[in-house]
C-alpha positions as CSV (number, residue, x, y, z in Angstrom):
1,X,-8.0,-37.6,-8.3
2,X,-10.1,-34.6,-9.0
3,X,-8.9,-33.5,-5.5
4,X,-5.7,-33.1,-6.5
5,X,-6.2,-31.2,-10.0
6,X,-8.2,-28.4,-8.0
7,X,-4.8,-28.0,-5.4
8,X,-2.6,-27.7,-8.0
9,X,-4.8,-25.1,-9.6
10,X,-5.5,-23.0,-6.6
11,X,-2.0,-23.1,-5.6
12,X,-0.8,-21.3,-9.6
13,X,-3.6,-19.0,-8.8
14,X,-2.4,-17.8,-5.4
15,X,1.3,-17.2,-6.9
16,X,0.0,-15.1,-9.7
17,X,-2.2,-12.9,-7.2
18,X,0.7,-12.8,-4.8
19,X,2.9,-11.3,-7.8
20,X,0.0,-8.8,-8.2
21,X,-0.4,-7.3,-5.2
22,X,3.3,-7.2,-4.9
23,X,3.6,-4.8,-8.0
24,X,0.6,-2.8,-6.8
25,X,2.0,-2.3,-3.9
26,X,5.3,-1.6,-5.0
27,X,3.6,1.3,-7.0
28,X,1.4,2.3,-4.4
29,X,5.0,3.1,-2.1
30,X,6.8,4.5,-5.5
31,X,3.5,6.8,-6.2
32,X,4.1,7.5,-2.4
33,X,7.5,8.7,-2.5
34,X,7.1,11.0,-5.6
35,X,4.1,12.6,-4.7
36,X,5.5,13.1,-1.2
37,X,9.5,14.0,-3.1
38,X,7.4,17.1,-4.9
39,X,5.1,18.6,-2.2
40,X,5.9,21.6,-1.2
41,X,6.8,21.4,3.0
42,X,4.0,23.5,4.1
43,X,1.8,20.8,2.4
44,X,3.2,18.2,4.6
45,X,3.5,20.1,7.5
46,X,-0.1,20.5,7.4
47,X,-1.1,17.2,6.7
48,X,0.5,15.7,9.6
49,X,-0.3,18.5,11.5
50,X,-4.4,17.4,10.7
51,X,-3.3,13.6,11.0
52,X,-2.4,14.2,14.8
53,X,-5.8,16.0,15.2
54,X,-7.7,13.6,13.8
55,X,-5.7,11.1,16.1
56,X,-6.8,13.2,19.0
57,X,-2.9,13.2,19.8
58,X,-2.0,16.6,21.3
59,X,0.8,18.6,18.7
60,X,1.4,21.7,20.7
């Protein structure tokens, strides 16, 4: 009996985390796309540009 109590309990706790870290994320992606939306292109440029380095993939 007290088995079955602590499922039902865990399983309303994983559905309200779940919910969570889908809105985090989703703000995560919409911070994302604005900060990325308002930088200037040499920013970006550069950025990947040191991503590929760091990567050790060849860019030129």
């Amino acid at each position: 009996m007290t088995t079955n109590v602590q499922t039902l309990g865990t399983t309303g706790t994983r559905a309200s985390e779940g919910a969570a870290a889908i809105a985090i994320a989703a703000l995560l992606g919409l911070g994302l796309v604005f900060l990325a939306g308002f930088a200037p292109a040499s920013a970006l440029h550069n950025a990947a540009h040191d991503f590929r380095h760091t990567q050790n993939f060849p860019c030129h």
